[in-house]
TIFI-329235 format. One record per residue (C-alpha): residue number from 1; x, y, z. Coordinates in steps of 0.05 Angstrom, whole numbers, plus 5000, padded with zeros to 4 digits. Example, Ala and Ser with C-alpha at 12.3 -4.5 7.8 and 13.67 -1.06 7.14 Angstrom:
TIFI-329235
k 1 u 5246 v 4910 w 5156
k 2 u 5273 v 4979 w 5143
//
This chain:
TIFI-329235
k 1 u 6086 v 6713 w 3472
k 2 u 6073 v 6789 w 3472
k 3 u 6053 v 6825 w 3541
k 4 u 6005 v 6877 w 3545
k 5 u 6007 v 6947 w 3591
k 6 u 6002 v 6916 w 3648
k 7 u 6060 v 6869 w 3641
k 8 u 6019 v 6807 w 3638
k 9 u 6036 v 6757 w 3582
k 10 u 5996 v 6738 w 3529
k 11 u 5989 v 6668 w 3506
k 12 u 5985 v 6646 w 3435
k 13 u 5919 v 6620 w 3412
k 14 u 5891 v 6560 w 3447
k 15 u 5890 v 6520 w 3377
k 16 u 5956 v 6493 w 3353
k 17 u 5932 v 6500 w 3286
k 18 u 5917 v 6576 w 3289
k 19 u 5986 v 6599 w 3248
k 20 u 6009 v 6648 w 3196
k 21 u 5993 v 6593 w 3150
k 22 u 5923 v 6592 w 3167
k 23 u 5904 v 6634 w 3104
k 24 u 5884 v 6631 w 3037
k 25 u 5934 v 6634 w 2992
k 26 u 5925 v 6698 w 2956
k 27 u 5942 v 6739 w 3023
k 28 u 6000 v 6720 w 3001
k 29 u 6005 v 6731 w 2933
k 30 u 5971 v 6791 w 2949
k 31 u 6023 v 6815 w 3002
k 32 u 6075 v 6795 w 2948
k 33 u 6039 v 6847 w 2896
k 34 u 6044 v 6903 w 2955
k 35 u 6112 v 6897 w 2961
k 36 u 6139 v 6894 w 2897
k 37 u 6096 v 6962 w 2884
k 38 u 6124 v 6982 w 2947
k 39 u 6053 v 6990 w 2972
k 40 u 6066 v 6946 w 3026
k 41 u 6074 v 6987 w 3085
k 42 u 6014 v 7040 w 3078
k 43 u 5967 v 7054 w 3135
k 44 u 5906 v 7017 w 3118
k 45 u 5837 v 7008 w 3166
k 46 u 5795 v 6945 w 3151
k 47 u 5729 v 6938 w 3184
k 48 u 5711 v 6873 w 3207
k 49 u 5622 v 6862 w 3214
k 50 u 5563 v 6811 w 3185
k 51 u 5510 v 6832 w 3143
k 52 u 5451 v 6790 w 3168
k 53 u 5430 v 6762 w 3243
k 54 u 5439 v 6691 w 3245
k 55 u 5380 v 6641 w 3251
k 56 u 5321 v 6678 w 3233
k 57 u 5336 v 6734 w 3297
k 58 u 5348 v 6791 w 3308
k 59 u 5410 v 6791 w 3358
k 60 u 5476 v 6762 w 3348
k 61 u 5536 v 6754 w 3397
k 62 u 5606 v 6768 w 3389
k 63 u 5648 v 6719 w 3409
k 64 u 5733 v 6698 w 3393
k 65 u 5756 v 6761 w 3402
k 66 u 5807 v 6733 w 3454
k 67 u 5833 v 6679 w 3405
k 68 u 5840 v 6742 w 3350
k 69 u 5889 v 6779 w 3402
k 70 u 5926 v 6716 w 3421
k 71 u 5940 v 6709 w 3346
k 72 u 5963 v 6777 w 3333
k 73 u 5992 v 6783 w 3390
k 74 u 6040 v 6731 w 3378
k 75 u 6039 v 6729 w 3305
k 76 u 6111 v 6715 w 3265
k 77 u 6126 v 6676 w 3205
k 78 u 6173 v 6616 w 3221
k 79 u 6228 v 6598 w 3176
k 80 u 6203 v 6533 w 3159
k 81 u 6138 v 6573 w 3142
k 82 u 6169 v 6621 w 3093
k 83 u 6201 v 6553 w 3069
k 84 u 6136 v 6534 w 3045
k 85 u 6109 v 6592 w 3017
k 86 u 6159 v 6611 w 2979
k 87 u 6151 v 6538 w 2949
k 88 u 6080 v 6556 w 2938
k 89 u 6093 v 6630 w 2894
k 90 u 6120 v 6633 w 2837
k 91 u 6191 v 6624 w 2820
k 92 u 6196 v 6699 w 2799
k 93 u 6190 v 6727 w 2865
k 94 u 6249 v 6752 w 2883
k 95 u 6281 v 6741 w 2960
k 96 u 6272 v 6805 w 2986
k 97 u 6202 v 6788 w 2996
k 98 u 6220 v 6726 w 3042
k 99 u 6266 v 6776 w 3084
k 100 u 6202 v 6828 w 3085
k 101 u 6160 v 6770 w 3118
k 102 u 6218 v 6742 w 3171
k 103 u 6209 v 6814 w 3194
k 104 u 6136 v 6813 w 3214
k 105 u 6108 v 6816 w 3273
k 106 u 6042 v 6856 w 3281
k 107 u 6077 v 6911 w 3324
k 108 u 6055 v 6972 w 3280
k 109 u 5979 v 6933 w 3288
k 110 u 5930 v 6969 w 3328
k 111 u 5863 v 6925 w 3343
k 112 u 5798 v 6967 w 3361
k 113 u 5740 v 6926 w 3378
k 114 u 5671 v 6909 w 3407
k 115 u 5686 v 6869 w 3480
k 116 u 5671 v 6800 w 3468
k 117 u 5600 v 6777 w 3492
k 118 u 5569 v 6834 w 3472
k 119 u 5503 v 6833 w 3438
k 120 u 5520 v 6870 w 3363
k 121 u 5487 v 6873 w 3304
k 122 u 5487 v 6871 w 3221
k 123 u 5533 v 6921 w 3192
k 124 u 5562 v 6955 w 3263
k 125 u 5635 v 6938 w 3265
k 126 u 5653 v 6882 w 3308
k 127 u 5729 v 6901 w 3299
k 128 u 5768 v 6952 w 3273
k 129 u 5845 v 6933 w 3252
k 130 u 5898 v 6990 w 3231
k 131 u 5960 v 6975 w 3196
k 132 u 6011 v 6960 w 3139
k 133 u 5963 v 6939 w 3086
k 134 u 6009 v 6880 w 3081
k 135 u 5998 v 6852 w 3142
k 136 u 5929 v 6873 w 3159
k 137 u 5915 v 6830 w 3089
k 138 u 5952 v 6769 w 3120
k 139 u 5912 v 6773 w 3181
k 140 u 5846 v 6773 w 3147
k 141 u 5826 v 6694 w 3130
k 142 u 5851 v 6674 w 3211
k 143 u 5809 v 6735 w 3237
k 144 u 5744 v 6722 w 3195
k 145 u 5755 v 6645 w 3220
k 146 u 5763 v 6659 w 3294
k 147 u 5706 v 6704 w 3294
k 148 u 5660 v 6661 w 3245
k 149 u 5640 v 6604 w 3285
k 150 u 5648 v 6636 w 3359
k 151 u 5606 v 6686 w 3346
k 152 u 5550 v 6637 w 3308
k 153 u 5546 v 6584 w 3359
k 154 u 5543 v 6636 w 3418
k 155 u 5485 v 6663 w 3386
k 156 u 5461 v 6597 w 3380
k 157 u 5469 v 6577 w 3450
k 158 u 5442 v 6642 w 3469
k 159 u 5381 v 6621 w 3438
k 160 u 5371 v 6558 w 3465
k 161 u 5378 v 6599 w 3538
k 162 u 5324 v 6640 w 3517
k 163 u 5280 v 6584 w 3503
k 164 u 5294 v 6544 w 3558
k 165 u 5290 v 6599 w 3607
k 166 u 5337 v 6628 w 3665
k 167 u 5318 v 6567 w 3715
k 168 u 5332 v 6513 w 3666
k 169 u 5410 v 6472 w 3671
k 170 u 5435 v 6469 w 3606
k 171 u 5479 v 6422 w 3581
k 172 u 5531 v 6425 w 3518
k 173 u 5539 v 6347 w 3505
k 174 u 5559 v 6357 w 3424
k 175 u 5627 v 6339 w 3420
k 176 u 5617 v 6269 w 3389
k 177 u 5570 v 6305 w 3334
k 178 u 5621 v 6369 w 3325
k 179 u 5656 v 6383 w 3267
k 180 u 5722 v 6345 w 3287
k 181 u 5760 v 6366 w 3345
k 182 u 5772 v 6445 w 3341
k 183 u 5694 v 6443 w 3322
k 184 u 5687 v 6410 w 3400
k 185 u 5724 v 6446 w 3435
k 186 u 5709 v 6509 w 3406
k 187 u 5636 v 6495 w 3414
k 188 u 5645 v 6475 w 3488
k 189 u 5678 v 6543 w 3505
k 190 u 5619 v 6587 w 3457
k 191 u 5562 v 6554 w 3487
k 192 u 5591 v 6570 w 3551
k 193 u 5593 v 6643 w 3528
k 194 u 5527 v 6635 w 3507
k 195 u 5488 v 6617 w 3577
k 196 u 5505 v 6541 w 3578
k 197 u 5521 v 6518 w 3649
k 198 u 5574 v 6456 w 3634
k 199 u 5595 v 6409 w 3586
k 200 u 5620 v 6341 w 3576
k 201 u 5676 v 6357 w 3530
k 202 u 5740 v 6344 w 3592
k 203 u 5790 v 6375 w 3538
k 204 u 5754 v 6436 w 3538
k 205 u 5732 v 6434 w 3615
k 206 u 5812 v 6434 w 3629
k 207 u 5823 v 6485 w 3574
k 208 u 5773 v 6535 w 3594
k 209 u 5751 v 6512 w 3670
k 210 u 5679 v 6498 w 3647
k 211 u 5645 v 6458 w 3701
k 212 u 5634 v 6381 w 3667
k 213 u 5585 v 6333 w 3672
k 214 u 5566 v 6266 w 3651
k 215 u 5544 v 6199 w 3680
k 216 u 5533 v 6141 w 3644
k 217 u 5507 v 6108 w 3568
k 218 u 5459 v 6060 w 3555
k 219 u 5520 v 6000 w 3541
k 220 u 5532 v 6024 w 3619
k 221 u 5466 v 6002 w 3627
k 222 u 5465 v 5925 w 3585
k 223 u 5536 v 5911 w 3591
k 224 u 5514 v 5881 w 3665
k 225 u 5466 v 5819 w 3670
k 226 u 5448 v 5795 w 3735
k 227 u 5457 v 5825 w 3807
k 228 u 5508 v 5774 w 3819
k 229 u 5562 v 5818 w 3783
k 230 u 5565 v 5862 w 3841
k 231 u 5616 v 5835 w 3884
k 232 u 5630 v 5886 w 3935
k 233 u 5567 v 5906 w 3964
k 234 u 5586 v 5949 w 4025
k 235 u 5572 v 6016 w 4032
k 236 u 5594 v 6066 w 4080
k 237 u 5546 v 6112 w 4115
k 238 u 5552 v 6188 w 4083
k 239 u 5573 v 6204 w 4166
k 240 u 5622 v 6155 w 4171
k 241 u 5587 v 6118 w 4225
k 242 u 5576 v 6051 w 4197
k 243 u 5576 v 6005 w 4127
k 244 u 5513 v 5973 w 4107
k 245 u 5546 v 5909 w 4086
k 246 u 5489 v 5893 w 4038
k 247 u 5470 v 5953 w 3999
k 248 u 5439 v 5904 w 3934
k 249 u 5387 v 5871 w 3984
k 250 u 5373 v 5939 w 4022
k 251 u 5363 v 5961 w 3945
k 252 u 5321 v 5903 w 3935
k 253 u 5279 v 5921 w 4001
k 254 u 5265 v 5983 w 3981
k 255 u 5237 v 5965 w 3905
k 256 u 5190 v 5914 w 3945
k 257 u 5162 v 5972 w 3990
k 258 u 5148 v 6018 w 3924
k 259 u 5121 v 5960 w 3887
k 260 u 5066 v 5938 w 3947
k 261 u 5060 v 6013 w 3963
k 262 u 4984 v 6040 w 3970
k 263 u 4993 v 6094 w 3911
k 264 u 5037 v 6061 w 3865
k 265 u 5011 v 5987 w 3870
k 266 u 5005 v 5963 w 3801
k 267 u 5043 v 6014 w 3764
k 268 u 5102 v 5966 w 3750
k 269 u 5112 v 5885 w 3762
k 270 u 5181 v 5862 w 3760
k 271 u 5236 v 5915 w 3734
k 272 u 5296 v 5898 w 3688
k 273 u 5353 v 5857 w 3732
k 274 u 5411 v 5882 w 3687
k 275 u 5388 v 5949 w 3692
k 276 u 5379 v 5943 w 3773
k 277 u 5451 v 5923 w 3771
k 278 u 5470 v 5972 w 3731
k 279 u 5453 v 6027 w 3781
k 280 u 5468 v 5998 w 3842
k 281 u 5540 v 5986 w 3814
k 282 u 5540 v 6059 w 3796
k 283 u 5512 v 6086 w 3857
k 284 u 5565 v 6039 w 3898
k 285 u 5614 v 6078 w 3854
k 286 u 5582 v 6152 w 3866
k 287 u 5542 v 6151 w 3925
k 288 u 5539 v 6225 w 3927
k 289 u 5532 v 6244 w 3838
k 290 u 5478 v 6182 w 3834
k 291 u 5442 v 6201 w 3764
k 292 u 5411 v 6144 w 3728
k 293 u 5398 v 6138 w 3651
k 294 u 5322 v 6102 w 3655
k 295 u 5306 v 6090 w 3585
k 296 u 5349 v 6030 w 3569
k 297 u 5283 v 5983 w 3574
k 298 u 5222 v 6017 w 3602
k 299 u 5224 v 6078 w 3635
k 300 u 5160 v 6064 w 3683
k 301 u 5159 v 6007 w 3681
k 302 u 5228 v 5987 w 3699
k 303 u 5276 v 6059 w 3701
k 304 u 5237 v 6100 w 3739
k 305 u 5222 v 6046 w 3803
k 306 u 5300 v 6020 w 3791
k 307 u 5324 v 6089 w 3809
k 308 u 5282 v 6101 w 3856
k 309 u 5299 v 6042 w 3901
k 310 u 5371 v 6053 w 3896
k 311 u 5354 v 6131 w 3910
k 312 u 5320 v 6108 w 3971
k 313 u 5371 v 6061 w 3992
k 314 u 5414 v 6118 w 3991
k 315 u 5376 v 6157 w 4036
k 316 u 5379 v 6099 w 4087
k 317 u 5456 v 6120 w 4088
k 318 u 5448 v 6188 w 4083
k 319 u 5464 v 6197 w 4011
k 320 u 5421 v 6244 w 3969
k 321 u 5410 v 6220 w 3896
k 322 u 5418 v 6263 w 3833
k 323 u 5361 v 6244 w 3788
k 324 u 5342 v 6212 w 3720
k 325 u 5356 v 6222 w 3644
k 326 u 5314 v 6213 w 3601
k 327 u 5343 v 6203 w 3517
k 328 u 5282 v 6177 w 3485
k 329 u 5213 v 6185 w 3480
k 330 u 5151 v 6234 w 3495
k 331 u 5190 v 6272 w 3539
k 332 u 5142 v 6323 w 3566
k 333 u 5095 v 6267 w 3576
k 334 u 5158 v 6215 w 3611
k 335 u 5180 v 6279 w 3647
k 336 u 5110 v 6295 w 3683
k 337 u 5091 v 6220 w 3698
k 338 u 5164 v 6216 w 3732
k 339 u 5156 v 6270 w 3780
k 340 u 5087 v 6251 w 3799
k 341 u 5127 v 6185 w 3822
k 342 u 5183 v 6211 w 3856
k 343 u 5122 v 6265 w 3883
k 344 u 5081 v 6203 w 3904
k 345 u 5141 v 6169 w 3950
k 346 u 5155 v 6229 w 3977
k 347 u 5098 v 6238 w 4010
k 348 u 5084 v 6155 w 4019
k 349 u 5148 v 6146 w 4053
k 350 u 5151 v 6217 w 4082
k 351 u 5216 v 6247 w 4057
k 352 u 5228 v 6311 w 4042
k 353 u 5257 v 6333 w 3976
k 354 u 5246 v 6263 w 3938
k 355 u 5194 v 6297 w 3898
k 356 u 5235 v 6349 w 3867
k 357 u 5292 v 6296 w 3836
k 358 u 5322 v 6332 w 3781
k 359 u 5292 v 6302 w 3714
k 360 u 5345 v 6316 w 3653
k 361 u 5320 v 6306 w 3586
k 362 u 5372 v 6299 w 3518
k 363 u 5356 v 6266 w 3460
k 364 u 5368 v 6315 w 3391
k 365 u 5342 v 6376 w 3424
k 366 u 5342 v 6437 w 3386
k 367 u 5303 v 6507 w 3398
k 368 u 5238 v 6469 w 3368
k 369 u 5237 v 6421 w 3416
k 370 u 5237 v 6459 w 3474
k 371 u 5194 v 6507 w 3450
k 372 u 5142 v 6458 w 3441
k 373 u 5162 v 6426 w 3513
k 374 u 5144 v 6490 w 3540
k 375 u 5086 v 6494 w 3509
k 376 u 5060 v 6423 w 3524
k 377 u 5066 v 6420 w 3598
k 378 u 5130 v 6382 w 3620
k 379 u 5168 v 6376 w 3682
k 380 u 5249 v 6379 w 3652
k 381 u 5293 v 6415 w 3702
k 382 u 5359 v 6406 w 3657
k 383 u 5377 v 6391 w 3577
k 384 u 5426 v 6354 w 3545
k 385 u 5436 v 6396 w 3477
k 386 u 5491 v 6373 w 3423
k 387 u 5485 v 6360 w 3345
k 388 u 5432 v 6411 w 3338
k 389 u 5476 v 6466 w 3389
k 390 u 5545 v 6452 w 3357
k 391 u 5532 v 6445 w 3281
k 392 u 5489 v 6505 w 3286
k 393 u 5442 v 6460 w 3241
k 394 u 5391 v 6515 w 3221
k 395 u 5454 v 6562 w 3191
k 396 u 5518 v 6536 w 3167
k 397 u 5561 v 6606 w 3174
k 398 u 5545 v 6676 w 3202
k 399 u 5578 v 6711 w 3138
k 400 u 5634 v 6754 w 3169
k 401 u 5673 v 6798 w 3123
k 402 u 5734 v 6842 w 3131
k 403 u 5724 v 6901 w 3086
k 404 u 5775 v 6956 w 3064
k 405 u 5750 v 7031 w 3093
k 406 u 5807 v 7072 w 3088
k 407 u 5882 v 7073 w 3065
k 408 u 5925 v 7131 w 3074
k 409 u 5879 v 7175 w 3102
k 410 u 5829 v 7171 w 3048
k 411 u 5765 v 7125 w 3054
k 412 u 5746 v 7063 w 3016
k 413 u 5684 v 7034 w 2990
k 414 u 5662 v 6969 w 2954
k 415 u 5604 v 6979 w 2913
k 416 u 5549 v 6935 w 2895
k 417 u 5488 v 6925 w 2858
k 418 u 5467 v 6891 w 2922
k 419 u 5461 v 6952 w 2974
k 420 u 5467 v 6905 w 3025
k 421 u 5534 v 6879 w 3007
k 422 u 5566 v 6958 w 3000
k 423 u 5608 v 6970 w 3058
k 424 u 5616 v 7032 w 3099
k 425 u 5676 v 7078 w 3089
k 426 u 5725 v 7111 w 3138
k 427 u 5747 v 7105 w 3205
k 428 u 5690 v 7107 w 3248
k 429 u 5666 v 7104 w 3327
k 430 u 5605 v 7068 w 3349
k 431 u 5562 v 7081 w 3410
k 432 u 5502 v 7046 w 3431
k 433 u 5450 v 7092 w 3455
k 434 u 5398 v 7077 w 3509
k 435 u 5329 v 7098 w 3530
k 436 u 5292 v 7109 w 3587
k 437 u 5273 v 7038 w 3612
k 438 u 5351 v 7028 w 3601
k 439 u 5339 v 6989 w 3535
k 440 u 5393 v 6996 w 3483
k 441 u 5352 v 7038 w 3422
k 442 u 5410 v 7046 w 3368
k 443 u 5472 v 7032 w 3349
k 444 u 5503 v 7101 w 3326
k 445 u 5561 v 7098 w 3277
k 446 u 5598 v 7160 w 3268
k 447 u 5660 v 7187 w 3232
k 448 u 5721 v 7178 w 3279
k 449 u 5730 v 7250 w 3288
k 450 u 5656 v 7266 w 3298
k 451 u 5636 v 7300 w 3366
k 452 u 5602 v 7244 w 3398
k 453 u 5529 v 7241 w 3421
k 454 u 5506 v 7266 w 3496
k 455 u 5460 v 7247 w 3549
k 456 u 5403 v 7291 w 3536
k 457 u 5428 v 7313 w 3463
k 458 u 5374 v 7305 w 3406
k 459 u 5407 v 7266 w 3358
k 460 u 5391 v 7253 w 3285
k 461 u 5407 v 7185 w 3262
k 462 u 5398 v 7166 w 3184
k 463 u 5395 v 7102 w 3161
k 464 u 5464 v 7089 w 3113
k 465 u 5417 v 7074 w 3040
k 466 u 5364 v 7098 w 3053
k 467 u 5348 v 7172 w 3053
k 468 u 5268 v 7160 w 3090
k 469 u 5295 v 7117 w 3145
k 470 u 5307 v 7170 w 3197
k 471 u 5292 v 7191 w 3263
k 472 u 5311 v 7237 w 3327
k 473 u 5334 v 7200 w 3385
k 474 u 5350 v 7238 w 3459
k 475 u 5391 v 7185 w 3492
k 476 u 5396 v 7180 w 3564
k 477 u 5454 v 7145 w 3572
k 478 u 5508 v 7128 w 3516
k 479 u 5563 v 7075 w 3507
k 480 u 5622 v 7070 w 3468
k 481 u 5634 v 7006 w 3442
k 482 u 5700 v 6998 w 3417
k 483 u 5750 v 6988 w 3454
k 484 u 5839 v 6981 w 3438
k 485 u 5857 v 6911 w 3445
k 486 u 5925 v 6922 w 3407
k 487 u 5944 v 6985 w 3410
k 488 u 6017 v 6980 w 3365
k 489 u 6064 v 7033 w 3364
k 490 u 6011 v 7081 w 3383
k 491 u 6004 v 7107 w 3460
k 492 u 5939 v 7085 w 3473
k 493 u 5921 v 7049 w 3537
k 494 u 5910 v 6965 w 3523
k 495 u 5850 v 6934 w 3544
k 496 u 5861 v 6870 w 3590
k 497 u 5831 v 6803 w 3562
k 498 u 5777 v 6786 w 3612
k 499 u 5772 v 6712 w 3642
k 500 u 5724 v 6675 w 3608
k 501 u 5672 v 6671 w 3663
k 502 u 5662 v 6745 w 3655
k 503 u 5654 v 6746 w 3574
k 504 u 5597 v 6698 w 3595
k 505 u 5570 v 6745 w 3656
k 506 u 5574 v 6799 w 3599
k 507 u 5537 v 6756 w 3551
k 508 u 5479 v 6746 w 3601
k 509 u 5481 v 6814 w 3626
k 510 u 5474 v 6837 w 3549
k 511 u 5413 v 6797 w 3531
k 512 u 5382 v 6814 w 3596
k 513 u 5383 v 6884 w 3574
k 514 u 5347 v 6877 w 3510
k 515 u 5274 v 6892 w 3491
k 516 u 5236 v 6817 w 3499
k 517 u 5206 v 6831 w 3428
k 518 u 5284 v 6843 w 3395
k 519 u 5287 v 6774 w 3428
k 520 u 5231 v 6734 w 3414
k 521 u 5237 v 6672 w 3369
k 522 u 5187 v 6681 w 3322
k 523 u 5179 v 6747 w 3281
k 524 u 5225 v 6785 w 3333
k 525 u 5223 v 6867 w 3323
k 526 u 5286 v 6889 w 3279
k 527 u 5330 v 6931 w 3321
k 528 u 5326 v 7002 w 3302
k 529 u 5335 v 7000 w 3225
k 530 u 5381 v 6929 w 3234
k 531 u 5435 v 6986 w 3269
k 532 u 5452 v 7008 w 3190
k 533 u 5446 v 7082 w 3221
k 534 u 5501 v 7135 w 3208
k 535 u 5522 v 7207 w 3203
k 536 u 5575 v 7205 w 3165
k 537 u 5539 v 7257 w 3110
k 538 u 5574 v 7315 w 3135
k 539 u 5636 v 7289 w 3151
k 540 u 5644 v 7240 w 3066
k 541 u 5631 v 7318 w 3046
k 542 u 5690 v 7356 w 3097
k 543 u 5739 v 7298 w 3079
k 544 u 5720 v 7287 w 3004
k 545 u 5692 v 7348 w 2974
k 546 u 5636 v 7304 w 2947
k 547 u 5554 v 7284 w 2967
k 548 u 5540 v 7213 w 3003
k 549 u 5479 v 7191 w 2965
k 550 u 5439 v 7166 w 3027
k 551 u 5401 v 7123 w 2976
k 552 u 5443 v 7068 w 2945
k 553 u 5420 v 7039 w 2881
k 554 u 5445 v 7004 w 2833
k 555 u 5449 v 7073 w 2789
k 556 u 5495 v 7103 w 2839
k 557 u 5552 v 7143 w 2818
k 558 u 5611 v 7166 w 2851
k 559 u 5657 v 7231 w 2845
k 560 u 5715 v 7243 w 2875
k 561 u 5775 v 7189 w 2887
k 562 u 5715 v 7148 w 2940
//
């Protein structure tokens, strides 16, 4: 465990898993070539960033920071690690290398980078990590992990928020469709991150202190038969006053009134037994968390009046019942003709607040599906979301990469014929700079020793390729994004790791803050040049004596040691 500036310890990563080892294998044979040039312990700066917004969009969020500084943090090679590498290498390297690796430990590492739940975008740098070359190359393949997935299915949960709207529940039920166990848990805590309200993963809820929730399954439901399974039939009053020592024939009672009553007479004959028993057993067991799942059978003509009569049983004892799921079927039109029931014994049976039962609705939901909820007319108050959330089914990967921009002072480039896939050089500082209506307008990427942009200023911002992308921008308020997370043997002051309910606060705060149409799911409006903006001309030509083309073609040539 390493402790930061203000003396609080920080834990190693939440995943067991999440080792030295967790690399591909030529960071090590890599690391091996460094030191036997004696290359090994130059100051190198990698930039960490994504080329492309996830899932059609425009907006992505960043998300696993916190696992990447628990890992650094804490990183050191074990001996029964260097056991097994050296196993792994070739005979020919010699021992001196083994020694080099039982000395590291990430001190000389300094990590600069975006706070987590921030809203970022294509080519910005998410992180920033300064170092031995070495070890910065060793951290690369855990990094680009931690950051991969986090930062895919936050967007992705972020998404279905925006969908579903701010009033909506939402509900992260994908752990039995995740990608094993990590893929669960990790999920659980993202979608958090993302807007999601609970989960029913209780690993992660213990982990991470998400709220959980969860009821019952449809074997619940048909693994009872008949109402004389229910043995203990008392209930105690919610005040404490008295037990009802029948509840099953006050539940009974009740289903006769709704069935006989003037405005639902003829809606349903006789409901499903097994399914009766089924909830009255459960609502015995959770007189106060009574949700039923009413689509074992029928859900109108046997779910919906089932639940109700126990729901109004409840009452009777003071007891105030949940509300339904519903897993199957036309949802919008199961989810309207529901509350006009629970609307319609309200005001038969005059009680308050029956009407608005909450009506939760799962089933393979994805961002289609509720789009075309909301546009059909439905009356959902909560979603149960899971294969669709958790695989991030629509993109596999977000396509992080950890690019070279600078060793010894001088910056670094990787070329391409692809101009999206050439990276940036040199150290750099980003600031996000805001308008008027307090919108974010551009992400501003500077060299690291650039005076940086004013309140007020008129500021040219170019696009990185290309030379007609350009425009003036007179920010009225401006925001540095980066921030030291690790700050090595330098002096600089440590950011603390926030508590996750604040990454998510951020999260929400973020996407509040951006333009509806950067938002919108279909054909959303790119934001400001996809942030590739930079004004790094003047400071490539200070540093290297040479032009950056602002047009990048395939024809591009190079002079200088770029």
């Amino acid at each position: 465990m390493d402790s930061n500036d203000s003396g609080r310890v920080i834990s190693g990563p939440t995943n067991p898993m999440v080792t030295p080892l967790l690399t591909d294998h030529y960071q090590f044979t890599m690391a091996y070539a460094y030191w036997k040039a004696s290359k090994h312990q130059e100051r190198a700066v990698f930039d960490l960033y994504f080329r492309k917004n996830p899932f059609g969009g425009e907006y992505t969020i960043f998300a696993g920071l916190e696992e990447c500084v628990r890992f650094i943090s804490n990183y050191k090679i074990s001996e029964d690690q260097i056991h097994f590498i050296k196993n792994n290498l070739p005979p020919s390297c010699e021992d001196g290398f083994f020694d080099y690796l039982r000395g590291i430990d990430c001190s000389d590492v300094e990590v600069y980078a975006i706070p987590e739940g921030t809203v970022v975008f294509p080519k910005v740098p998410l992180m920033r990590i300064e170092g031995p070359v070495a070890v910065v190359q060793l951290l690369e393949t855990p990094i680009v992990n931690l950051i991969n997935y986090a930062s895919l299915v936050s967007t992705n949960a972020a998404r279905h928020r925006f969908v579903a709207g701010k009033s909506k529940t939402l509900l992260e039920f994908g752990l039995r469709r995740a990608q094993g166990p990590d893929g669960g848990v990790s999920a659980s805590k993202y979608c958090y991150i993302g807007g999601f309200d609970a989960t029913s993963n209780v690993a992660a809820g213990r982990l991470f202190g998400i709220p959980l929730r969860g009821t019952h399954s449809h074997a619940f439901v048909s693994s009872y038969m008949s109402l004389g399974e229910i043995t203990e039939k008392s209930l105690r009053k919610k005040d404490g006053s008295s037990t009802c020592v029948d509840f099953v024939s006050l539940v009974q009672k009740w289903l006769n009134k709704i069935k006989w009553s003037d405005s639902l007479c003829g809606i349903f004959s006789d409901t499903n037994k097994s399914e009766l028993t089924a909830f009255i057993s459960y609502a015995l067991a959770f007189p106060d968390n009574f949700l039923a799942l009413v689509d074992t059978y029928d859900v109108m003509r046997s779910g919906v009046p089932n639940f109700c009569a126990v729901a109004l049983a409840l009452s009777d004892l003071g007891y105030k019942a949940v509300g339904i799921r519903l897993d199957s079927g036309d949802l919008a039109y199961l989810s309207c003709e529901s509350r006009k029931f629970f609307c319609s014994i309200e005001k038969e049976f005059e009680l308050p607040g029956f009407g608005k039962m909450s009506i939760t609705a799962s089933n393979d939901l994805n961002e289609e599906t509720l789009d075309a909820l909301n546009k059909q007319g439905h009356e959902v108050d909560a979603y149960g979301i899971g294969t669709y959330l958790v695989t991030c089914y629509a993109q596999a990967a977000l396509g992080v990469v950890f690019k070279l921009v600078e060793i010894n002072n001088q910056p670094r480039i990787k070329l391409s014929e692809d101009v999206s896939k050439v990276s940036i050089p040199c150290k750099k500082r980003i600031y996000r700079l805001y308008g008027k209506e307090t919108y974010p307008l551009v992400d501003l990427i500077t060299g690291e020793n650039e005076p940086p942009p004013k309140v007020g200023q008129r500021i040219l911002c170019r696009h990185p390729f290309q030379e007609s992308k350009r425009a003036y921008v007179v920010p009225q308020h401006v925001e540095e994004l980066q921030r030291c997370y690790c700050a090595g043997s330098s002096d600089k002051k440590r950011e603390t790791l926030p508590p996750l309910k604040d990454i998510r606060e951020r999260c929400i705060k973020q996407l509040e803050q951006m333009r509806p149409d950067h938002m919108r799911r279909l054909n959303p409006t790119p934001y400001k040049c996809q942030c590739k903006i930079i004004r790094l001309h003047s400071f490539l030509v200070a540093q290297r004596g040479t032009c950056w083309g602002a047009a990048v073609t395939k024809e591009i040539k190079w002079h200088g040691s770029l």
